[in-house]
C-alpha positions in Angstrom: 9.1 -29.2 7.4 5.6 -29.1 6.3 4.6 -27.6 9.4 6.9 -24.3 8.5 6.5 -24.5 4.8 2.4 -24.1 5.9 3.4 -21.2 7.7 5.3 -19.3 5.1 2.4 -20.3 2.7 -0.3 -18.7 5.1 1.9 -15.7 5.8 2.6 -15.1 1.9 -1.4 -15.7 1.3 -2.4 -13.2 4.6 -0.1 -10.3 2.7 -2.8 -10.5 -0.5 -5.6 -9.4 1.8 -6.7 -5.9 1.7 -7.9 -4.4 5.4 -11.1 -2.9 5.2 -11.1 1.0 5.8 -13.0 2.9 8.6 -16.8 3.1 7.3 -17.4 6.5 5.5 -18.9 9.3 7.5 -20.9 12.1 5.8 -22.3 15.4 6.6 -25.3 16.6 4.0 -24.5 20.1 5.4 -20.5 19.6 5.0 -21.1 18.4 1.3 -24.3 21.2 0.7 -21.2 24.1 2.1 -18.6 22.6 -0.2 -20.7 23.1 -3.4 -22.2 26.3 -2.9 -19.0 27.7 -3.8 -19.1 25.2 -7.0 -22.6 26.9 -7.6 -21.8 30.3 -7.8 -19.3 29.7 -10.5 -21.2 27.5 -12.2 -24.5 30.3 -12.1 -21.6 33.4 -12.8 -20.5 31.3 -16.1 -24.1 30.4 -17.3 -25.5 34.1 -16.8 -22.0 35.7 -18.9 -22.0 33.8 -21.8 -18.5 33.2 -23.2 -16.9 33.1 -19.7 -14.0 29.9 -19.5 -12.0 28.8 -16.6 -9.1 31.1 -18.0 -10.9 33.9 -18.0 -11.7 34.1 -14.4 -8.5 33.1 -13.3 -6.8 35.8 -15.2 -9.5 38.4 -13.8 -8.2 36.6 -10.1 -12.1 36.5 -9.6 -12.7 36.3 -5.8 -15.4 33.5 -7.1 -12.4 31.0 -7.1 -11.2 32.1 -3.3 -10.7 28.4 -1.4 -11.0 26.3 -4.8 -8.1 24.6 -5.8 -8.6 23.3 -9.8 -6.8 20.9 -10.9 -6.6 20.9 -15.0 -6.7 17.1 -15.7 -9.3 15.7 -13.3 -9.3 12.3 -15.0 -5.3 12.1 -13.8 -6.0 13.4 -10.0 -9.3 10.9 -10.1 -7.1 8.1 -11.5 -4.4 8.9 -9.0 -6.3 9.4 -5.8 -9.1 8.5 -5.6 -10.1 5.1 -6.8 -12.7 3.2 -4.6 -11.9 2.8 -0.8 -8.5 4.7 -2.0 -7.0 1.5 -2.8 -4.2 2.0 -5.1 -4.7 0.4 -8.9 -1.7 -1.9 -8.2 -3.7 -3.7 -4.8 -6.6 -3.2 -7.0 -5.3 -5.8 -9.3 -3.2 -7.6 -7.2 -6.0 -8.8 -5.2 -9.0 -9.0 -7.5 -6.7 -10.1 -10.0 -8.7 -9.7 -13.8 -11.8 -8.3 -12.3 -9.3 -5.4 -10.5 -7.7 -4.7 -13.8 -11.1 -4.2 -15.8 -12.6 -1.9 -12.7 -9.9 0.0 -12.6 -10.1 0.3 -16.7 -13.7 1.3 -16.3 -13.2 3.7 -12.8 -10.8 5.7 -14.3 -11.7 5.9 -17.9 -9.7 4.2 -19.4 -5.7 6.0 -17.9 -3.8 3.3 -19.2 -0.3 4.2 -16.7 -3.1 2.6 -13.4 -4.1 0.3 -15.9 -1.0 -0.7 -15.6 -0.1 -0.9 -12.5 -3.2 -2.9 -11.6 -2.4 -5.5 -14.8 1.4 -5.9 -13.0 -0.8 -6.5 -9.7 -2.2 -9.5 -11.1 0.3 -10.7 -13.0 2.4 -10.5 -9.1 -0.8 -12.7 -7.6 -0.3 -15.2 -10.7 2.9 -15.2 -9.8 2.8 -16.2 -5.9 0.3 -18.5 -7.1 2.5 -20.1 -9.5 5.6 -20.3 -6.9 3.0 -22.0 -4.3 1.8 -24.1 -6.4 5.7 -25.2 -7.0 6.6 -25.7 -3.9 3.6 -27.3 -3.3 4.0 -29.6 -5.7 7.2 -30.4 -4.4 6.7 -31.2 -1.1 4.7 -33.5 -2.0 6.6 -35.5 -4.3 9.6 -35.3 -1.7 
């Protein structure tokens, strides 16, 4: 019995690991190529004072050809892209506290990931709790 109970504990406990990610591969000319679009909007607006986002999208200014613009960043940053694009819930399940307060900090402050990376921990407390039951059991038994 202890032998299988083991076995379910290491199998429950193997689930809360996070697998690393292939290593990151860059290209300096690949990034240098995606912001020279970037650039030229960003030199456009500076020279024409007054310019906004609206305005050139409205004048369907071919400065904004390939770009896709989202209009809450923080939201898309919060929702995609976190670290190693781990989502906020794994984030906390695994890290437990520390997970909840970097994913607080890494997507300034979006409380909805916040969220889901506080009900990530509060599922590892919960495992932990259960183990330690049946744990606790066993032994007395």
């Amino acid at each position: 019995m202890k032998k299988i109970l083991s076995l379910i504990s290491i199998l429950a406990l193997s689930f809360t690991l996070a697998t690393a990610a292939e290593p990151i591969n860059y290209d300096a000319q690949d990034i240098n190529a995606e912001f020279e679009q970037l650039n030229k909007i960003e030199n456009y607006v500076q020279n024409n004072e007054g310019t906004t986002l609206e305005s050139l999208q409205s004048q369907n200014s071919n400065l904004l050809t390939d770009i896709n613009i989202e209009a809450d960043a923080a939201a898309s940053v919060a929702a995609s892209d976190l670290p190693a694009g781990i989502p906020a819930f794994w984030w906390g399940c695994v890290l437990t506290i520390l997970g909840v307060i970097l994913v607080y900090v890494l997507t300034d402050k979006d409380n909805a990931q916040t969220k889901k990376a506080l009900m990530g921990c509060i599922v590892t407390g919960g495992v932990y709790i259960l183990y330690y039951v049946f744990w606790v059991a066993l032994t007395i038994f």
